[in-house]
KOLNU-748254 format. One record per atom (N, C-alpha, C, O, CB): residue in three letters; x, y, z. Coordinates in steps of 0.1 Angstrom, whole numbers, plus 5000, padded with zeros to 4 digits. Glycine has a CB too. Layout:
<atoms>
ALAXYZ...
</atoms>
This chain:
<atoms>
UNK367280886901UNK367380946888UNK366180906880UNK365680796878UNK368680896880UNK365780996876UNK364181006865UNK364880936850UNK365880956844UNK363481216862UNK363680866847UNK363980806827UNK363680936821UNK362781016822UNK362580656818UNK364680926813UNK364481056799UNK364580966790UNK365380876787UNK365781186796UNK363180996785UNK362780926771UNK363980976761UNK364581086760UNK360980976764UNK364280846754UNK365280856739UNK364380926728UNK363680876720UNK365680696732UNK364681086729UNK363781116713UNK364681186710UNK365781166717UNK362281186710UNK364681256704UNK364981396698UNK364281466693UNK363381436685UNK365781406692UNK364881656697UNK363681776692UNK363381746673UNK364081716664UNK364581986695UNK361581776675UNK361981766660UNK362081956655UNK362282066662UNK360581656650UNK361881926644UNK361582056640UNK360182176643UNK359182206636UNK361682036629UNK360482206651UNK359682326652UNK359082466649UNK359582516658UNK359782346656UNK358482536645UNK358082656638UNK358582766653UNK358482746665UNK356082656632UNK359082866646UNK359282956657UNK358182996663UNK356982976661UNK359983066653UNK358783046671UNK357483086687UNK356783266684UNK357383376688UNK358883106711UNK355683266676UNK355583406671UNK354383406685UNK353683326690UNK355083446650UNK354883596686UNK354283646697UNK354483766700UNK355583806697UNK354483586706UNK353583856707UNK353783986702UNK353884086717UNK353084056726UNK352384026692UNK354684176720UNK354584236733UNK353784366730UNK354084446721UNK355884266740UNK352784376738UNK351984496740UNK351584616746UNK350784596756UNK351384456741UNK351784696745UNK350884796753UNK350584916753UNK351285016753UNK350984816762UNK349184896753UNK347885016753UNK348285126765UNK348785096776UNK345984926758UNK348185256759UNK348385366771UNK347585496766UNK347385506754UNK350085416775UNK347285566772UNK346885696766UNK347885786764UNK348985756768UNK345985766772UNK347685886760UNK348685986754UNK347486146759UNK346386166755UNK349085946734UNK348386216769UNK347586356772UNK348286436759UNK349086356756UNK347986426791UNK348486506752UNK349086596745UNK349386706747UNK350486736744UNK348786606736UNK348386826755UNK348686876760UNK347786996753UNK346786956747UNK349786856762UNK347987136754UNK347387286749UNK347787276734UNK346787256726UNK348087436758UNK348887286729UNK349387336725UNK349387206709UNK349087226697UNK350487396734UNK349587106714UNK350286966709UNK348386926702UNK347886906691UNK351186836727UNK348086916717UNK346286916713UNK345586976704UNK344786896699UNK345586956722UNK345587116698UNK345787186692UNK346087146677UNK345287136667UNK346387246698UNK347487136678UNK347887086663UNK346786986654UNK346186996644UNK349286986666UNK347086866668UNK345886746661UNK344486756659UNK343986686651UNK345886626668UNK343786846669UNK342586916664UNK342286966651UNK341286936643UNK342487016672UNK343587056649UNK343187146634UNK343387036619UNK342987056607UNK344487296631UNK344086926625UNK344986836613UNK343486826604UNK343986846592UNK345786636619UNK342086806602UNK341186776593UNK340586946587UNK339886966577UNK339886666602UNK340987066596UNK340887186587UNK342187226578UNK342287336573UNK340487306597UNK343187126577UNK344387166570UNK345087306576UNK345187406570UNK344087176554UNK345387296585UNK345687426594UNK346587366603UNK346187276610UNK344187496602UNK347887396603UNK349287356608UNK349387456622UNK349287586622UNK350587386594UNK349687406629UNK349287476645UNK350987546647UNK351887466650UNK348587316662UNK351187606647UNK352487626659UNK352087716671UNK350987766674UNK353987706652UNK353487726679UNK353287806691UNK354587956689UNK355687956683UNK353587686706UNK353788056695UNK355288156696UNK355588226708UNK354788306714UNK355188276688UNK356788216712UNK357088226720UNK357788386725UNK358188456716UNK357488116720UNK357888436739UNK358488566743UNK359288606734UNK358688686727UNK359188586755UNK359888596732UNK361488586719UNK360888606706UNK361488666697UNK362588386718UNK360088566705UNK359788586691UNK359488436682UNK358788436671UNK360988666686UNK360088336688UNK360888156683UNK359788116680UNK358988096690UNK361788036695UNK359288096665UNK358388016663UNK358087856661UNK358687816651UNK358088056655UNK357487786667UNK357987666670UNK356687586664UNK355487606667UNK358587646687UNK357287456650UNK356187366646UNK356287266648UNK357487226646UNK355787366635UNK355287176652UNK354387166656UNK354087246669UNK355087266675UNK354287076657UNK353087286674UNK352987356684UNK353687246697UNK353487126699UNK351387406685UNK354487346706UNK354387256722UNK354487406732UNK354787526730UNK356187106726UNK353987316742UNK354187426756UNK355187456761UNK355187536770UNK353687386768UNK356287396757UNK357587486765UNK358487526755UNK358687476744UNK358587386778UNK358987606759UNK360087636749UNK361287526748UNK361987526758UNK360687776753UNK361687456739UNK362787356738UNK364487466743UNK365587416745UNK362787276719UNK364287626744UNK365287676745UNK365187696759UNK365987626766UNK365587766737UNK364487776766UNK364387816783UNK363187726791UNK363287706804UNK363788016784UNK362287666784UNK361487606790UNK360087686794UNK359087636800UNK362187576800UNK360287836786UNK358987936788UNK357787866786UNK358087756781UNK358988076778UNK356487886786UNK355287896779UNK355287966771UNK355588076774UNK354387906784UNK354687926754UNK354088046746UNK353288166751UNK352988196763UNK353187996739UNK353188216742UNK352588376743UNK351188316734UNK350088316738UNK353888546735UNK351488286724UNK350188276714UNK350688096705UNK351688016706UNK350288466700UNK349688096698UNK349187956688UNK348988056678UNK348288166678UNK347587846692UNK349788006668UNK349888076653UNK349687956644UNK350087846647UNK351488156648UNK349087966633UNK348787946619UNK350687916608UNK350987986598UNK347688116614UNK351287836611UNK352087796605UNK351887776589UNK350887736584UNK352387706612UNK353287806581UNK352787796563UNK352687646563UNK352687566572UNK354087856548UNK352587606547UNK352687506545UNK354187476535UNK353887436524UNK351387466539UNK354887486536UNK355487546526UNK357387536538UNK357387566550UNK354487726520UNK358287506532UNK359587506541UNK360887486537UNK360887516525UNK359387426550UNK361887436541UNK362987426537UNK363387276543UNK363387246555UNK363787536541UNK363787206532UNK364287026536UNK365587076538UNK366387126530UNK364286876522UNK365887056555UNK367287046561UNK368286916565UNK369386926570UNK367087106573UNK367586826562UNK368286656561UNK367286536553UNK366086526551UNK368486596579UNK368286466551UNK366786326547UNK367386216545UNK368586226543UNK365786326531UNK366786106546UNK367785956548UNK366385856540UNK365285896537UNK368385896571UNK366885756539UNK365585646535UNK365785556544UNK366985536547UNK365685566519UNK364885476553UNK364485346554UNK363085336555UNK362185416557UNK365085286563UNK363385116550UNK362385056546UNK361485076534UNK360385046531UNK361885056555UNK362485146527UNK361585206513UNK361185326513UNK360885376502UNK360185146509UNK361085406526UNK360385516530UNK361885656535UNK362885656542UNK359185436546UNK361185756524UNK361985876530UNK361585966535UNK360385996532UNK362685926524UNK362386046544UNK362486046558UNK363486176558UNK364686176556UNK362985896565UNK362386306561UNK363386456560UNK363086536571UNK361886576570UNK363186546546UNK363386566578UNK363586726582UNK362986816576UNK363386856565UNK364786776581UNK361986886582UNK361587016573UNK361687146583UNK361587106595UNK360087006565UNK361687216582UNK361687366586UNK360587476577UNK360787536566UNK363387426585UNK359787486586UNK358287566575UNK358887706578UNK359487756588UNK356187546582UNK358487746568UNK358887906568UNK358387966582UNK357487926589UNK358187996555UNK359588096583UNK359088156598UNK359188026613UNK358688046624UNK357188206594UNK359587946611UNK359887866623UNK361487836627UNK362387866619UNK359287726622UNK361587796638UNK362787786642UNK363787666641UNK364987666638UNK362687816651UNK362687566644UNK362887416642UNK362587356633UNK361987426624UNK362187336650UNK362887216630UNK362687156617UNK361986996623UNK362586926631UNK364487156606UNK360986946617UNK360486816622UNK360786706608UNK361286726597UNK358686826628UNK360186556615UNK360386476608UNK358786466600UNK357686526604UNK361086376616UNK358886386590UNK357786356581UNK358186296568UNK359386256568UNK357186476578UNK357686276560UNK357786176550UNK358186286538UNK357686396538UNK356386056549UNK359186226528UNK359186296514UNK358586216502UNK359186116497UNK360586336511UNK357586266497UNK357286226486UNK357786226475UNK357186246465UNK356686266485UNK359286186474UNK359886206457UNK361086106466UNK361186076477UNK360486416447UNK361886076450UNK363185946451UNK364586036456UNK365186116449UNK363585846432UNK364686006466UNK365986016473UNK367086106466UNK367786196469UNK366585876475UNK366986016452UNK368186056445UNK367786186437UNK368486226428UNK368685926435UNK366786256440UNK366386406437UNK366186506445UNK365286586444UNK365386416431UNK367086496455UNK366786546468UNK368286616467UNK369386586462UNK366386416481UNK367586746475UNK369186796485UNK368986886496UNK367786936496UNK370386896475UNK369586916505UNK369587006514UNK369587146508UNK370287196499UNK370786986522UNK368587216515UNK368287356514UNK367287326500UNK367587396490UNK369887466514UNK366387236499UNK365787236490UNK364287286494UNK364187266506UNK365987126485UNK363187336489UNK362087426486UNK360787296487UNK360687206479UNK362287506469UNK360187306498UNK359187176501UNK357887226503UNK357787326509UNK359487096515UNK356587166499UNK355287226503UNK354687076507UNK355186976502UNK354487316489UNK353687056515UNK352887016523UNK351986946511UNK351786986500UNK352387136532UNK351586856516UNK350386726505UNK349486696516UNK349586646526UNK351286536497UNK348286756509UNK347386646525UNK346886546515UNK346586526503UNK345586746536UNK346886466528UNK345886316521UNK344486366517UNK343786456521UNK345686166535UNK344286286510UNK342886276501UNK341786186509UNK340586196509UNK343186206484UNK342486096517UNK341186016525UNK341186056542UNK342186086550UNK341485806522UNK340186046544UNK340086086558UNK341186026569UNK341385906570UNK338786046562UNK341786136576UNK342986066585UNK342486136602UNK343386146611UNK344886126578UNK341486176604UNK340986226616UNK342386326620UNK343086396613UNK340786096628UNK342186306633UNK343286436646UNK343986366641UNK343186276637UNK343386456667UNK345086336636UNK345986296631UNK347186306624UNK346886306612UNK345786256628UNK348986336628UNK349386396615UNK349386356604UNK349386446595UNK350386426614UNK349286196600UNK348886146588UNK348186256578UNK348686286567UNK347986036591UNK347086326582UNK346586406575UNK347386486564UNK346886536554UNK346186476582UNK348686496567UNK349086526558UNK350186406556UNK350886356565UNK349286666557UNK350286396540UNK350586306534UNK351786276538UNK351986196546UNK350386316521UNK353086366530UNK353886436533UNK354486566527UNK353886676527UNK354486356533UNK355686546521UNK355886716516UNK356786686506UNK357886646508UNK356586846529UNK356386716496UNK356586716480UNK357786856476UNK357686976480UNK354686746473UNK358586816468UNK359686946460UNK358187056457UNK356987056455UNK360886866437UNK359287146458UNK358187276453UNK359087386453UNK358987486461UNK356587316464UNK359987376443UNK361187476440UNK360487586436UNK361287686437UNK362287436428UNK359587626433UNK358987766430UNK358187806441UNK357887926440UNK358087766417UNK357887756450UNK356887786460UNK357687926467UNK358887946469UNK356587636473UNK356588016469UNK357088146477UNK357488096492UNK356987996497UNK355888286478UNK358288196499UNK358088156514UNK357088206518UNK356588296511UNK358988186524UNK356488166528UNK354988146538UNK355388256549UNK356488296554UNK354587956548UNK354088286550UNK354288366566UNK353388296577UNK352488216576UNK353488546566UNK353988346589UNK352988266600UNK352088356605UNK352388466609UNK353688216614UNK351088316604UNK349788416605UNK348988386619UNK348988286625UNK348888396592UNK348188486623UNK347788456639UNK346288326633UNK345588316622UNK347088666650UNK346388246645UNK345088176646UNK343688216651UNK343388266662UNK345388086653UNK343088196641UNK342088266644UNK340688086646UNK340487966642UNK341788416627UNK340288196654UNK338888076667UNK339787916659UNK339587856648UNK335788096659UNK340787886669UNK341287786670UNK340387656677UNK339887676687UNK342387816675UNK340387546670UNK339687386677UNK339987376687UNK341087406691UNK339987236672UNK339187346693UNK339287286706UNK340387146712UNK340287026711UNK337787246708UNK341487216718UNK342287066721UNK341786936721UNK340586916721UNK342587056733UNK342586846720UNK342286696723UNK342686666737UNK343686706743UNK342986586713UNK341786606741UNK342886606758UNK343486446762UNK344586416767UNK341786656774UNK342286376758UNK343486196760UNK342986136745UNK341886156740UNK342886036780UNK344186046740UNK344386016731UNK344385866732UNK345285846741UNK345186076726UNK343885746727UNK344185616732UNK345185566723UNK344785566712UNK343085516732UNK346385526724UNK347285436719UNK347585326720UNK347385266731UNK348085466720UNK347985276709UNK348285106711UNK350285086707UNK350885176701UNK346784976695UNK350684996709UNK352184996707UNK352484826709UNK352384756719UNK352985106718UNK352784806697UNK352984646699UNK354284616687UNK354684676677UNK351284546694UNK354684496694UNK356484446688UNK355884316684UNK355584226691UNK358284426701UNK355884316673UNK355884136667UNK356984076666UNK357884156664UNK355384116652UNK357383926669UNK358583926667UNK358383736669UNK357683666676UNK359584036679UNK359283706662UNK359483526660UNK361083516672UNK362183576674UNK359983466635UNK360283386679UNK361483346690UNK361883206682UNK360883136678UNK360783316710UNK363083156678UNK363283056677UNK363682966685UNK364683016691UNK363783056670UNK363482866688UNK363382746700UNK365282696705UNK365882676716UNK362282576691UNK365582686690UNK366882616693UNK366682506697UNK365482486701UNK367582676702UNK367882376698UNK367982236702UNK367582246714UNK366882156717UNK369182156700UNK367782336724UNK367382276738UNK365782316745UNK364982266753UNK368582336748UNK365682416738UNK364082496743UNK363082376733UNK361982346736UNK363782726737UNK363682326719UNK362782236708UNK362482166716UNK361282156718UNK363282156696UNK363482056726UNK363681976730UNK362581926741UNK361781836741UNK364781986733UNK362982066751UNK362082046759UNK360482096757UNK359882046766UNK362682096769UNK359682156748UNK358682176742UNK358082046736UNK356982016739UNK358982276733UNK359181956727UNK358681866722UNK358181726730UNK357481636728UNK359481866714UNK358981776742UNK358581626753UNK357481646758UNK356681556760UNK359581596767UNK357281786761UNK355781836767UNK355181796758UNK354481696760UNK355481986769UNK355181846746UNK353881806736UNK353581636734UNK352381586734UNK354181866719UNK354581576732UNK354481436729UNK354381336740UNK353581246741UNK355681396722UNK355281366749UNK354881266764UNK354281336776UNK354081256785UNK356181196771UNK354081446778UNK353481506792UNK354981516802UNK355081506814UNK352181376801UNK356281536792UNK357181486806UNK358181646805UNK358681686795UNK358281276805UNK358381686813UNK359381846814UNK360981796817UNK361481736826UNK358781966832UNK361281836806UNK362481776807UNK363981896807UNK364181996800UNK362481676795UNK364881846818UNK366181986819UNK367181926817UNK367081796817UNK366582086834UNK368381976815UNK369481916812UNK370681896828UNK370581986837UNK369982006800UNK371481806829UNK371981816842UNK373081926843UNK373581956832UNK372381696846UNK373481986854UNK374182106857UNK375782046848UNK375681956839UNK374282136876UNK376682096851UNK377882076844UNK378781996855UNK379881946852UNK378582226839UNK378481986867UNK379081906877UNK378381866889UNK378881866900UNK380181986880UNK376781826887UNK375381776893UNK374381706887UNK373881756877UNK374681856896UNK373981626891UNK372581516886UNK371181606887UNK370181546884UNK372281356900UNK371081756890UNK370181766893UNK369881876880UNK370681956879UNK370181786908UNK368881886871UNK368081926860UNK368182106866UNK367782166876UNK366281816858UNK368982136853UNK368282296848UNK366882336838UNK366582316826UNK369482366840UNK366282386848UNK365182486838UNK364982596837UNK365082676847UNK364182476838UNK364482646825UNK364782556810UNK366082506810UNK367082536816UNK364582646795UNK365782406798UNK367082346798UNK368182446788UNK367682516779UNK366682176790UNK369782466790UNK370182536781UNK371782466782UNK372182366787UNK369782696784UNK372482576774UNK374282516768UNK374982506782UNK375482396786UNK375382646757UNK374882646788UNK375782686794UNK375382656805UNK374182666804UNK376282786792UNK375982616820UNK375782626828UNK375682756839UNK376782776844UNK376182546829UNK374782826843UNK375282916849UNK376082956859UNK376583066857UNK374782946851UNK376182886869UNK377282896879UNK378082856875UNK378982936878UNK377282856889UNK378782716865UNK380382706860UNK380882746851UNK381982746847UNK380982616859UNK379182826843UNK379982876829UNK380482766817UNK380782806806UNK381382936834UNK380382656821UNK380582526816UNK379582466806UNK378482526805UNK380782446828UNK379582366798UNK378582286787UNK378082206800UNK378582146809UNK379382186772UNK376482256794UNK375782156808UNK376382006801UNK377081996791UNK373282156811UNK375681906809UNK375581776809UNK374281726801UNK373881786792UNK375581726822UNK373581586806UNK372681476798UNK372081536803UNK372281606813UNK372381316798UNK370381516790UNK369481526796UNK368781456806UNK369181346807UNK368981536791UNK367881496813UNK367481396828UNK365581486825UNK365481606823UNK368881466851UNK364381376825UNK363281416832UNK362981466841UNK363781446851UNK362881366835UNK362081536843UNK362281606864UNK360381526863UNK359781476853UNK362481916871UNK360081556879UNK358681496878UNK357581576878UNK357781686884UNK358381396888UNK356581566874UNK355281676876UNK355081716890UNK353981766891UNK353781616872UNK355681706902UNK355881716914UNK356881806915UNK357881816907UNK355881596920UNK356681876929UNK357681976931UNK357482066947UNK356882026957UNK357482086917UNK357982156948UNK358182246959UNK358082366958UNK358782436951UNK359182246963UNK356882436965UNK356882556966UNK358482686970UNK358682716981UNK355682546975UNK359082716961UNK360382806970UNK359682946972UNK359783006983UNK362182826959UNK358983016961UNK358383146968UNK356983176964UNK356983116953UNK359183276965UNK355783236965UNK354883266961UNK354483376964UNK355083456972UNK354383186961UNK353283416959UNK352183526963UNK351183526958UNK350883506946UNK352383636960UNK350283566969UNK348583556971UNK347983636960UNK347283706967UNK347983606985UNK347783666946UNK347183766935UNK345683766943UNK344983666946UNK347283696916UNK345283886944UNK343283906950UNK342984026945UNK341984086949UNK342683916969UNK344184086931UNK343384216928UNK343684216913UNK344684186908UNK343784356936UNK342384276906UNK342684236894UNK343384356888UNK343084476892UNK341384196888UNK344484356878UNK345184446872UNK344884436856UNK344384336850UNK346684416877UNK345184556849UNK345084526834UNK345884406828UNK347084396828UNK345484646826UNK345284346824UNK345984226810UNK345884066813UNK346183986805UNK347884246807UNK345484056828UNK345183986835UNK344383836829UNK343083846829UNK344584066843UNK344883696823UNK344183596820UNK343683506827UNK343383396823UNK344583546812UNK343483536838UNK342783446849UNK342483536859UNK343083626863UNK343683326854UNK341183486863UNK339883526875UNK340683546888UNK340483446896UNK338483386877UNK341383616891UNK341383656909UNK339983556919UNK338783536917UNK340883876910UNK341083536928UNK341983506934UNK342483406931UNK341683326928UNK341783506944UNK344483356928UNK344883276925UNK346383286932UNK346683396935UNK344483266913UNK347483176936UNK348683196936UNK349683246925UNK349383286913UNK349083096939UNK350483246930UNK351683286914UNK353183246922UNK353783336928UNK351683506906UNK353783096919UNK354383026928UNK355583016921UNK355383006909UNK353682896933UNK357183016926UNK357882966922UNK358382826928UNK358582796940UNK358483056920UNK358382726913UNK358582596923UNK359782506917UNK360182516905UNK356982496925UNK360082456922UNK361282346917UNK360682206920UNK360482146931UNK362882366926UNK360582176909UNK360482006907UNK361581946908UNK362681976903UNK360081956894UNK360981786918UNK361881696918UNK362481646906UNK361881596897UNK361481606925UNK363881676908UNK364881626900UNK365681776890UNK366481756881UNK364081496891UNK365281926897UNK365981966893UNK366182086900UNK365382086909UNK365781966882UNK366982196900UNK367982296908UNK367482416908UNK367782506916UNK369282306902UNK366482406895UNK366482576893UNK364782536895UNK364182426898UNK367182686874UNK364282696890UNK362982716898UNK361582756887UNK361782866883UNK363182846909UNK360482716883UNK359882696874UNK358482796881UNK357982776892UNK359882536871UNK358082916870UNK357082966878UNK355682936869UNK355482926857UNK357483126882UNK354582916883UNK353582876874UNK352282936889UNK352282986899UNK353682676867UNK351482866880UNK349882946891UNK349482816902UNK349582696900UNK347882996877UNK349182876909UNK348382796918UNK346682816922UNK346282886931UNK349082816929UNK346182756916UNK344082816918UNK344182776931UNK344782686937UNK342282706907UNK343182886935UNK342482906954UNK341082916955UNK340482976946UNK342883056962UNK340582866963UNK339182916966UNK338783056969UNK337983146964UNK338782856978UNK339583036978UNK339483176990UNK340883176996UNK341783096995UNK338083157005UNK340983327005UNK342383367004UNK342683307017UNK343783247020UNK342683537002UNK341383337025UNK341983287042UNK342783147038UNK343983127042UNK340283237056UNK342083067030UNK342282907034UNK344282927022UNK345382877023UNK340182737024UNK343782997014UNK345182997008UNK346183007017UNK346982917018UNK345383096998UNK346283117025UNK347283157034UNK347583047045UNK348583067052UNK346783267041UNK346982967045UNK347082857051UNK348182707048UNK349082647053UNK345882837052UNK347082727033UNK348282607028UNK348982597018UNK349382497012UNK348082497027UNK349182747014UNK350082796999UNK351382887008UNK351382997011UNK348882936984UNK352282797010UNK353782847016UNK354882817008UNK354782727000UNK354082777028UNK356182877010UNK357182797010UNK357582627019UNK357882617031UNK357882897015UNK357482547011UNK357782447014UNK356782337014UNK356882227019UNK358282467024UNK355782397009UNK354382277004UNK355082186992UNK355882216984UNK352582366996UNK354182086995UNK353981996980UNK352782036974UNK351682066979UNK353981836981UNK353682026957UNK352182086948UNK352681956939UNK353681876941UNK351982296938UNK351581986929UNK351381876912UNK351181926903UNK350682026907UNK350481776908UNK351281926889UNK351381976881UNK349781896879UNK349481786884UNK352781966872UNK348581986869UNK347681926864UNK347681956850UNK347882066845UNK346681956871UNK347481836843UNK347881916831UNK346581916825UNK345481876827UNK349081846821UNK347282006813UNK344982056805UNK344681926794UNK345581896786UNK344782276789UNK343581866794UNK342881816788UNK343081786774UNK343181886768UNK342081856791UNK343081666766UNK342881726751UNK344281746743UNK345181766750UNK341981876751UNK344381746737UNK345781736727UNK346481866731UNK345881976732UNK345481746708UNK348081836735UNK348781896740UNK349582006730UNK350081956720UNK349481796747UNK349782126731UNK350382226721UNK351882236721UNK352382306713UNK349882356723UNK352582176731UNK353882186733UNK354282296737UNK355282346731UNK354482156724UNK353782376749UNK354382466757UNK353682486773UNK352682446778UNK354282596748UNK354682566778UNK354482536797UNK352782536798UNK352282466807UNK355182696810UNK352082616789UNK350882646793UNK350082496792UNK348882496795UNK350282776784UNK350482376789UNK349782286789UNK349682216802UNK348982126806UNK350182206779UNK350782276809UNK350782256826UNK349782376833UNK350082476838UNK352682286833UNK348282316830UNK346882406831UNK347582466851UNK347682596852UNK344682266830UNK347882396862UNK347882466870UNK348782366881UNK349282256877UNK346482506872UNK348782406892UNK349982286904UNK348382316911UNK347482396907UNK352182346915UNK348482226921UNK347882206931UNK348482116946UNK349182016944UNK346782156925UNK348282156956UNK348882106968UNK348782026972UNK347982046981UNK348882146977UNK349081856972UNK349381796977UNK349681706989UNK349381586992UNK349581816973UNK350481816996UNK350381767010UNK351581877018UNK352281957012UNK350781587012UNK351681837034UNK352681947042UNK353881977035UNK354682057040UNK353081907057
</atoms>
């Protein structure tokens, strides 16, 4: 049985951190189009066999799935068919004259002056908003406004064809007594600490309430040691996007002596021949830890390295 230092978690700041990801966006003929014209103030739609005028422009018909016939010059100008608020921000339905559909966009006036089947015109922004719908602001009451006609497009912009996007979730993790716990032993002593199963001496990680197989309140806490067991791995030798370490390296799941469950972390390689050799199931590795004042999280466990058969 391993010593578990007498401390307790202290207080910790939540774990802020953000999930990411960059992709492009194709838009397409029609879609492309729209966002091209957004800096000539020129509202793209598409029209379809039927007659169905559809805004923003797209390539299929939302009713049969046809292709347009033509790219028309949509009004500015429409009918608010719903609207709701959040976050301070309202949020309507419009239907521009001569179209079939009704999209989302922002309303410029207080909620509480609002109604269905009300008379809307188009606001463009005043500062530069590129291909963008931003360009226009949003769409302002305009009870006197005439209805619009949709008029043919004449020498239409040239599509956009890939668009770069970014998409990210910010979000605060709070630690709780048992993730504090074990964070805080990392930071303060170098020592990884799990709690014992609900009916076993041998440490869960992370440490948590419940036990998973009895469903039960785990038990004491128990130390496990910077030593452990390879249970599965794989050889990484190609580099992929988002990637914080230099190819070639392992990526090992391992269980340290003194506990049950399985802890994943990296293993550095020279070269791959000699990896394949002695990065298996069933090696001994070590934890090396990084240098210099500890931050209190796994990443201060810089890497394992092998040890012996």
């Amino acid at each position: 049985m391993f010593y578990a230092p007498e401390t307790a978690p202290i207080d910790l700041p939540t774990f802020k951190s953000t999930i990411s990801l960059p992709y492009t966006l194709t838009p397409g003929k029609s879609a492309g189009t729209f966002l091209a014209e957004m800096p000539n103030r020129r509202i793209v739609g598409t029209r379809f066999a039927d007659g169905a005028v559809i805004a923003p422009g797209q390539d299929f018909s939302p009713v049969d799935g046809e292709e347009p016939v033509a790219l028309v010059q949509a009004p500015e100008t429409g009918e608010l068919t719903a609207f709701t608020r959040t976050g301070g921000v309202v949020l309507g339905l419009v239907r521009l004259d001569g179209c079939r559909n009704a999209f989302v966009h922002k309303i410029l006036a207080d909620i509480d002056t609002l109604a269905v089947g009300q008379r809307v015109a188009a606001r463009w922004s005043t500062s530069e908003q590129g291909t963008s719908i931003t360009a226009i602001e949003g769409f302002v009451p305009a009870p006197d406004a005439p209805v619009g006609n949709v008029l043919p497009l004449d020498t239409p912009a040239e599509p956009l064809g890939v668009i770069n996007y970014a998409m990210a979730l910010h979000y605060d993790h709070a630690y709780g007594p048992y993730y504090g716990r074990m964070f805080d032993e990392i930071r303060q002593n170098g020592v990884v600490m799990g709690v014992r199963g609900s009916n076993a001496d041998e440490a869960l990680l992370p440490p948590r309430e419940i036990d998973d197989i009895t469903h039960k309140r785990t038990g004491t806490w128990k130390a496990c040691a910077d030593t452990g067991t390879i249970r599965a791995c794989s050889l990484i030798n190609m580099e992929v996007y988002g990637q914080t370490r230099p190819v070639p390296y392992a990526y090992a799941e391992i269980v340290l002596d003194g506990a049950s469950t399985k802890m994943i972390h990296i293993i550095e390689i020279d070269d791959l021949e000699t990896a394949k050799q002695t990065i298996k199931p069933g090696r001994r590795v070590r934890a090396v830890w990084t240098q210099g004042e500890r931050k209190g999280a796994v990443s201060d466990i810089e890497r394992f390295e092998v040890i012996g058969e």
